[in-house]
C-alpha positions in Angstrom: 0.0 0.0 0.0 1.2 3.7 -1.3 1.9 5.6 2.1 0.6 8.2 0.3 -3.0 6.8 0.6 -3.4 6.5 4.2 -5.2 8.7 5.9 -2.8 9.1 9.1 0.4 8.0 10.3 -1.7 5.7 12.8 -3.0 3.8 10.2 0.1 3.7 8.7 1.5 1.7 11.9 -1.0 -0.3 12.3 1.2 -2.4 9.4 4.2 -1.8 10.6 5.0 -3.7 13.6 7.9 -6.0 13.0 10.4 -3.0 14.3 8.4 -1.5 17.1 9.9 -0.8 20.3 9.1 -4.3 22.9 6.9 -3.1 26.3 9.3 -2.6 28.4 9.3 -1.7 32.1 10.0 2.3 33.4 11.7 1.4 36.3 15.1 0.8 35.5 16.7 -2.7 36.1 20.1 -2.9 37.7 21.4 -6.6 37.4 23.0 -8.3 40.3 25.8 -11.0 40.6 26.4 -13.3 43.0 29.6 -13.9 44.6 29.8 -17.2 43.5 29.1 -17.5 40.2 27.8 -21.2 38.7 29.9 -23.3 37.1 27.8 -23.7 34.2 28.0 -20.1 33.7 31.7 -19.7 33.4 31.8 -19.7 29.3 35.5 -19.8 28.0 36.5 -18.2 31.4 39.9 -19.4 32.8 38.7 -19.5 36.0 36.9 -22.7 34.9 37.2 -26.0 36.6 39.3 -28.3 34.7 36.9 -30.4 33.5 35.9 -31.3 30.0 34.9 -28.7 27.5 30.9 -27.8 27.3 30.4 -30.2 30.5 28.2 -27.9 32.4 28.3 -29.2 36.3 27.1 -32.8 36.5 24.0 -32.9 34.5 25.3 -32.2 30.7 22.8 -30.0 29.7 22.9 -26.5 28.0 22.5 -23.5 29.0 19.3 -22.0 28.5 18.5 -17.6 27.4 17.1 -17.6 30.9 19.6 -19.2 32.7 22.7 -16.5 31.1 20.5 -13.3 31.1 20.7 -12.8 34.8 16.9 -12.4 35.1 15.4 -14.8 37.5 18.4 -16.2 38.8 22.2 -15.9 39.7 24.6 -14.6 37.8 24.9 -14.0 34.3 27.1 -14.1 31.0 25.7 -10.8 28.9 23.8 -8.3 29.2 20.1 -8.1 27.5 20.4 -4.3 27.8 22.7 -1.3 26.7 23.3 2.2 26.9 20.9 2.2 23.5 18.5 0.5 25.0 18.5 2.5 28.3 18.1 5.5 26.3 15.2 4.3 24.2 13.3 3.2 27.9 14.0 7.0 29.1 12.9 8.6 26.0 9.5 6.1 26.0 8.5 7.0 29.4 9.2 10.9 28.3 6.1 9.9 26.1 2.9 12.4 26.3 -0.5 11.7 26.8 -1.9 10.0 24.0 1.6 8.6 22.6 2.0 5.0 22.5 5.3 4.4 20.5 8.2 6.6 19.9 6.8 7.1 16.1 3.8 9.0 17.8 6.5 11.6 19.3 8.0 11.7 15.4 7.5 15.0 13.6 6.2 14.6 9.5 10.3 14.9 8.9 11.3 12.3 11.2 8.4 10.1 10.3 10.3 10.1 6.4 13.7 8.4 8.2 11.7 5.6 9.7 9.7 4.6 6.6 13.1 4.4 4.9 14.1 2.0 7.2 10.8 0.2 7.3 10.7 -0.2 3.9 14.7 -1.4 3.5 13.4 -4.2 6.5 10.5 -5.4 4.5 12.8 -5.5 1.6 15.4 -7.8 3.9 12.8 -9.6 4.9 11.1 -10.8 1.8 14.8 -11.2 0.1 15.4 -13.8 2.7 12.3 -15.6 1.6 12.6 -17.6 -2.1 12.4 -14.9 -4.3 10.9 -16.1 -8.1 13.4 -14.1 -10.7 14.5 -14.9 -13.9 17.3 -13.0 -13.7 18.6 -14.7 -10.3 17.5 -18.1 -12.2 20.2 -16.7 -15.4 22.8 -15.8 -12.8 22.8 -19.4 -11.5 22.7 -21.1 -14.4 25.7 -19.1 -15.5 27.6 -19.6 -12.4 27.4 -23.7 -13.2 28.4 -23.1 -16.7 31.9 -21.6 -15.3 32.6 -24.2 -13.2 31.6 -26.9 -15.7 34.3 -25.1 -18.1 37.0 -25.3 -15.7 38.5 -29.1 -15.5 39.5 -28.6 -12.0 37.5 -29.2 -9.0 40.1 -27.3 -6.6 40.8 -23.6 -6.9 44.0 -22.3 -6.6 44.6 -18.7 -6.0 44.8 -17.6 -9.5 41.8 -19.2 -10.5 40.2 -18.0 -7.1 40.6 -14.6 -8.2 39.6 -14.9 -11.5 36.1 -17.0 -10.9 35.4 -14.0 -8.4 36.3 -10.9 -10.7 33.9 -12.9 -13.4 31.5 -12.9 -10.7 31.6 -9.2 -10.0 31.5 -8.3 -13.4 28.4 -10.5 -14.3 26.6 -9.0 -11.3 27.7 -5.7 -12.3 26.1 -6.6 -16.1 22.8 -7.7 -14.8 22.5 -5.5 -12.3 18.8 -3.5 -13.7 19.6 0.2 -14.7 16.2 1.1 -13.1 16.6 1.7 -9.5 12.8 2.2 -7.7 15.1 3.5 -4.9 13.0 6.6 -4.8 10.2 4.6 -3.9 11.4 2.5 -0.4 9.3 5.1 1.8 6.0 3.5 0.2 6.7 0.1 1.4 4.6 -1.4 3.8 4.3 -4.5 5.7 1.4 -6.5 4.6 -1.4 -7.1 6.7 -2.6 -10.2 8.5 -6.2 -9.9 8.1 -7.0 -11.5 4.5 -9.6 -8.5 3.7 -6.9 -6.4 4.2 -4.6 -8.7 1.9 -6.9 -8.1 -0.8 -7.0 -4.3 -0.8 -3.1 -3.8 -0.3 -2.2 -5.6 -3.0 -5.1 -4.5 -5.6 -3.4 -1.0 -4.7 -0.2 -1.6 -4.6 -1.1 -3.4 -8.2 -2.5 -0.3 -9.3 0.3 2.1 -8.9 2.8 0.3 -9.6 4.4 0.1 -5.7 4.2 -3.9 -5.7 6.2 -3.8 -9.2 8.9 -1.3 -7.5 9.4 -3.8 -4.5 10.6 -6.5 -6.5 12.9 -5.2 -8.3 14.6 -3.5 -5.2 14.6 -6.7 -3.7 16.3 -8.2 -6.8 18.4 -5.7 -6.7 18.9 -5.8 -2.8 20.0 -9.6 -3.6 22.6 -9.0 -6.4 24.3 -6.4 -4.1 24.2 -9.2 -1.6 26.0 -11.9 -4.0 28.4 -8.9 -5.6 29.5 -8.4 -2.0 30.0 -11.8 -1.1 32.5 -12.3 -3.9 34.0 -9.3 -3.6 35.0 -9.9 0.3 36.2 -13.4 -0.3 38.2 -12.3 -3.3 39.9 -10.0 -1.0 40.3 -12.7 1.9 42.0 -15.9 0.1 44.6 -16.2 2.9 41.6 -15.8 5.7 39.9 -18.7 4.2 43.2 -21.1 3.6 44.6 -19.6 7.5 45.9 -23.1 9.0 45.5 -23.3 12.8 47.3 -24.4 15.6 45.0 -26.8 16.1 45.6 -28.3 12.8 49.3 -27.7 12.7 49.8 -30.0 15.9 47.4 -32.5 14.5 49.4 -32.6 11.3 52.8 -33.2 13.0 51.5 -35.7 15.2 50.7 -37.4 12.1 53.6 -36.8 10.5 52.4 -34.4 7.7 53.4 -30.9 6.7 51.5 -28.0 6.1 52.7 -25.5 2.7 49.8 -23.0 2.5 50.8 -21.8 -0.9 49.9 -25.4 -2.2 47.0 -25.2 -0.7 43.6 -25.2 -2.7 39.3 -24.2 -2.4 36.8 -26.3 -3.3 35.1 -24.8 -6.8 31.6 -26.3 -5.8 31.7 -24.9 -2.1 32.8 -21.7 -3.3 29.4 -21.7 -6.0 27.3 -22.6 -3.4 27.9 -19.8 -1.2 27.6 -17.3 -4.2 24.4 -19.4 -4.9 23.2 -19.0 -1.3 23.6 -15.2 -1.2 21.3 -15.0 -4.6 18.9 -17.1 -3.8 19.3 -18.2 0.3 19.1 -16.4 3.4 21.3 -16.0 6.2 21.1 -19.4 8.0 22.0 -21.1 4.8 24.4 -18.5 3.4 26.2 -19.3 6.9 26.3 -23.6 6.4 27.2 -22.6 3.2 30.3 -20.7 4.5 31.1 -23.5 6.5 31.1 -26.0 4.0 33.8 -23.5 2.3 36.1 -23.5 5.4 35.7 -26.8 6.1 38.6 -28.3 3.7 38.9 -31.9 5.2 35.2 -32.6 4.3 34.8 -33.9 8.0 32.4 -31.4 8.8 34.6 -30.3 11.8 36.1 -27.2 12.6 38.5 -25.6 15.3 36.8 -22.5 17.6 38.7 -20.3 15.6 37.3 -21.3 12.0 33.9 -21.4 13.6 34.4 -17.3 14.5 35.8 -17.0 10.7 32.8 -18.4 9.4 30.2 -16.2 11.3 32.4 -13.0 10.2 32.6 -13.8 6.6 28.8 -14.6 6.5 28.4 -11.3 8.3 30.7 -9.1 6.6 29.3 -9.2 3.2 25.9 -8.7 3.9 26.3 -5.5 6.1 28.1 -4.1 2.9 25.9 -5.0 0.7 23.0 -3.4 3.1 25.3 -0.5 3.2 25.3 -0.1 -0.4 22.0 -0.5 -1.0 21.1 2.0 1.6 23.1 4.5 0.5 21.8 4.4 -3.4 18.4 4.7 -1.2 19.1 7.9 0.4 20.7 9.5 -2.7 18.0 8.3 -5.0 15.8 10.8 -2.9 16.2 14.0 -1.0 15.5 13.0 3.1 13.3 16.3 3.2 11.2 15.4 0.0 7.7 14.8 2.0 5.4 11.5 0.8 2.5 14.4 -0.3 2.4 15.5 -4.0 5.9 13.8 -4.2 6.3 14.5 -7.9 5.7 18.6 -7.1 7.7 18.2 -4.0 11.0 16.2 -6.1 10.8 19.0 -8.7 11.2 22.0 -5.5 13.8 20.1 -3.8 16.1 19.7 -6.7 15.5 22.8 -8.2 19.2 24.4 -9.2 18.3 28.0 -7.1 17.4 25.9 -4.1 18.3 28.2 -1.0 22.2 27.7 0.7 20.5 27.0 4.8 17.7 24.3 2.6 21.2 22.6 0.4 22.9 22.8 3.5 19.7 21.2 5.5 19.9 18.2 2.4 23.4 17.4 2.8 23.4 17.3 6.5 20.4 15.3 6.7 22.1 12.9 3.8 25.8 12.8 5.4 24.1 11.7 9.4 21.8 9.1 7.9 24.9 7.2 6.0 26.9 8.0 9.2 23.8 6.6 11.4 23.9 3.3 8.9 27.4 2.5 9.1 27.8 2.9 12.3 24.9 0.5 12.8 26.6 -2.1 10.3 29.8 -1.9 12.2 28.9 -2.1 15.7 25.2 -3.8 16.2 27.0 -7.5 16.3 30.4 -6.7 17.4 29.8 -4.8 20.2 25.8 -3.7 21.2 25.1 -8.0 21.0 28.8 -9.1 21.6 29.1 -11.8 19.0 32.9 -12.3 19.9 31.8 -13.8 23.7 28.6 -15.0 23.0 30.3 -17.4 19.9 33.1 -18.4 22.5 30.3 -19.3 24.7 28.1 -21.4 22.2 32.0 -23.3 21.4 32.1 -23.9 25.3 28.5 -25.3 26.1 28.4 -27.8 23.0 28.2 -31.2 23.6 30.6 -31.9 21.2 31.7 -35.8 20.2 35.2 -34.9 18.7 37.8 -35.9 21.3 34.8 -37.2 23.7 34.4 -33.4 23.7 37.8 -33.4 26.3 41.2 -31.5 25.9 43.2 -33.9 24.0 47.0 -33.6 25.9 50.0 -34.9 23.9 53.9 -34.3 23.2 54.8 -33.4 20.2 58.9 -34.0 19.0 60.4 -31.2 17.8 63.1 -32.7 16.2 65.8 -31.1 18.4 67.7 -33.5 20.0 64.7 -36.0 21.2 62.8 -32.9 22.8 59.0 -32.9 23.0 56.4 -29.9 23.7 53.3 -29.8 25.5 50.2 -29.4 23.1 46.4 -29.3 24.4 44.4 -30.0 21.6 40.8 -28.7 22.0 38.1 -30.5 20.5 36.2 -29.6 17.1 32.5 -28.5 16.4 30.5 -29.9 14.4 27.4 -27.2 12.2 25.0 -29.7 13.9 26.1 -29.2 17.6 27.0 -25.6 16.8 23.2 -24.9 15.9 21.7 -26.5 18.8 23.4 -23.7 21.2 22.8 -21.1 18.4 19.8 -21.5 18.0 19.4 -21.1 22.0 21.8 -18.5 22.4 22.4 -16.5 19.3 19.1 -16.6 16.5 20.4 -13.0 15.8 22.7 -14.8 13.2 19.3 -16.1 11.2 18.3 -12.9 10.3 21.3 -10.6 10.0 19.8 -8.1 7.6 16.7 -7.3 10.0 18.7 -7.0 13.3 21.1 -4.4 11.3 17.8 -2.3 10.2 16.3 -2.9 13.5 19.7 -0.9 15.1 19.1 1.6 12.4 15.8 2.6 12.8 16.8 2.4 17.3 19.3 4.7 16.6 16.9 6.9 14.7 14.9 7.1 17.5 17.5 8.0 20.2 18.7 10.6 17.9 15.0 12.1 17.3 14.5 12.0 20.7 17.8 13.9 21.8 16.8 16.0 19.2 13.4 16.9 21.3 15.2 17.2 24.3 17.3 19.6 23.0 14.5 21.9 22.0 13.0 21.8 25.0 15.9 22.6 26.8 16.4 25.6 24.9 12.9 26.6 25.5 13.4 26.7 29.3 16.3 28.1 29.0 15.4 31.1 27.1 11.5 31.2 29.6 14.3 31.4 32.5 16.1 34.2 31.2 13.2 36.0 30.2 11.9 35.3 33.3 15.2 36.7 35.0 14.9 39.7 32.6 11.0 40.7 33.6 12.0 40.6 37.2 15.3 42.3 37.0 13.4 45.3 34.9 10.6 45.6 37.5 12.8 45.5 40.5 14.4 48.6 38.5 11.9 50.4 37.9 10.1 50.1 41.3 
């Protein structure tokens, strides 16, 4: 449905509700720790009992989201909270009579950054579903025809580099020259009431919106692909990294690492391009694995397992970041949703006042600085991805080793001398996903959580925007104040 036909910005949000704010409590939480913390609690901590890896206590079991969030209990391993979040709880309880979300505080300006990132989420959203598109289908169909002409199965770096620059350059082809960008502020979410089905799409049919949605999201999802093969064109010697882990494990056997002989599987390597076209960002990450895995045993070190979560990561936040920013240029932040045709032709208009250019650039310049921020900083730091994947490493039950720290002496060759080596057991995706899925879904739906920092840190900065005002209005009532009392004490 065309924002532009709803009669006010309630109705609007009454389909847009997959990025409001949760109910949260006013009164501030403080968590507490205990002085003894459990053992099953201890993550990767070395203060950790001895015992076997991902044994928690005596019962075996994992952790449960309840058990590490502090609430209801002792202790705890992270935080469900931050300063972000604190902020937005302080600004919602600033609310006024009659406001129920943040977006009720919005002014008509304001209200135009959070459709942008409404629309960009339901864009993310339906990309991550199977998208029908001929041009995806052609890009795939391609992709096999490469491999089929090359007689090896193994990529070396030179071919590595070269399959990926075709890649970029085929996405770069196909890529339509018509961008709909303009038109991200009109997307809605649909409704759940089948009534209501009906009526948003026979008007999103009608001009043209539902048109203009796919094709951003086919474009959203070439970005996607174009990133992914860009990133690991630039990150051969991440993906090839030998371990420690494997290092010891190949002396003890004998064997000898040379990384520049070493090689990446062709089909692995399609499917991940494959996955980023046409998948979403559970299988985009097994698809990762798969890549990094180059034994075939399905196994991999703590280390790799990180590697894989930040090369499934990585690419999508820059392809987000592109798309977003050919978004906001495509049009002006202050062009309103009314009579948007009359409004486009004012705002770009070439004797457009210095204080409104000025206005346009700012507001341009903060919203790319808002998103890239967002893209940079949501996983690593406001939901700690580093901690919380050591922590899903540590709680697996995993079978490699008997899931116990494997103690051996290696020979150095010098003389008859050994070294101490602890070799830590491996992971399997299967072990790893029943702690993710407990601990960490965030990494299923990497593209929404992004947005859904986005449009949070669009409403802490509107809201310290409004508290800015008013603090400038009692300011200047105090002085006049001041000023009115001064002059009649002189003149009594």
């Amino acid at each position: 449905m065309n924002r532009t036909a709803s009669a006010t910005p309630a109705m609007r949000r009454l389909f847009i509700s997959s990025l409001s704010l949760p109910e949260v409590s006013l009164v501030p939480q403080v968590r507490f720790f205990s002085t003894q913390i459990p053992n099953n609690l201890l993550g990767r901590s070395p203060m950790s009992p001895a015992a076997p890896l991902g044994v928690q206590g005596q019962t075996g079991k994992i952790p449960t989201a309840k058990d590490v969030s502090g609430i209801g209990g002792v202790g705890g391993v992270w935080a469900a909270t931050s300063a972000k979040r604190d902020k937005l709880v302080e600004l919602k309880g600033a609310l006024e009579e009659g406001q129920t979300t943040l977006d009720d505080a919005a002014s008509e300006q304001e209200l135009l950054d959070l459709y942008l990132a409404d629309g960009i989420s339901e864009i993310a959203k339906y990309s991550d579903e199977k998208i029908d598109s001929q041009t995806i289908d052609d890009f795939a169909h391609w992709l096999n025809s490469f491999s089929e002409n090359d007689s090896s199965d193994e990529f070396e770096e030179a071919q590595f580099d070269n399959f990926l620059t075709a890649v970029v350059s085929k996405i770069d082809s196909i890529i339509p020259k018509e961008k709909h960008s303009e038109c991200i502020r009109d997307f809605m979410a649909m409704p759940d009431n089948e009534d209501d089905v009906k009526r948003f799409l026979e008007e999103y049919e009608q001009d043209q919106t539902l048109a203009a949605f796919r094709a951003c999201a086919l474009r959203y999802r070439l970005y996607l692909t174009r990133a992914a093969a860009e990133h690991l064109k630039d990150n051969w010697e991440n993906c090839l990294k030998v371990t420690d882990g494997d290092m010891d494990r190949a002396a003890i056997a004998g064997e000898t690492f040379n990384e520049n002989q070493l090689t990446l599987s062709c089909n692995a390597l399609k499917t991940v391009l494959l996955e980023y076209a046409k998948g979403n960002s559970s299988t985009r990450f097994d698809a990762v694995w798969n890549l990094i895995d180059r034994d075939r045993d399905g196994l991999l070190d703590e280390a790799e397992m990180a590697k894989v979560a930040y090369l499934t990561l990585t690419p999508i936040g820059k392809g987000l970041q592109d798309f977003f920013e050919e978004a906001v240029d495509a049009r002006s932040p202050l062009q309103s949703l009314e009579n948007s045709e009359e409004s486009k032709e004012s705002t770009e208009k070439s004797d457009l006042g210095f204080f409104a250019r000025r206005q346009q650039r700012n507001a341009v310049k903060r919203l790319k600085k808002q998103f890239t921020r967002c893209v940079s900083t949501h996983f690593e730091d406001e939901l700690e991805m580093p901690h919380r994947l050591r922590c899903i490493y540590s709680w697996a039950e995993k079978a490699h080793q008997k899931n116990k720290i494997d103690a051996v002496h290696i020979d150095t060759g010098f003389h008859g001398r050994k070294r101490y080596v602890e070799l830590e057991p491996k992971i399997s995706l299967a072990e790893f996903r029943e702690v993710q899925k407990e601990h960490f879904t965030e990494l299923d739906r990497m593209s929404e959580e992004i947005i859904k920092s986005f449009r949070e840190e669009l409403w802490v900065y509107q809201g310290s925007v409004r508290e800015r005002k008013e603090l400038q209005r009692n300011v200047l009532a105090f002085l006049a104040a001041v000023c009115a009392i001064d002059a009649a004490i002189f003149y009594i």
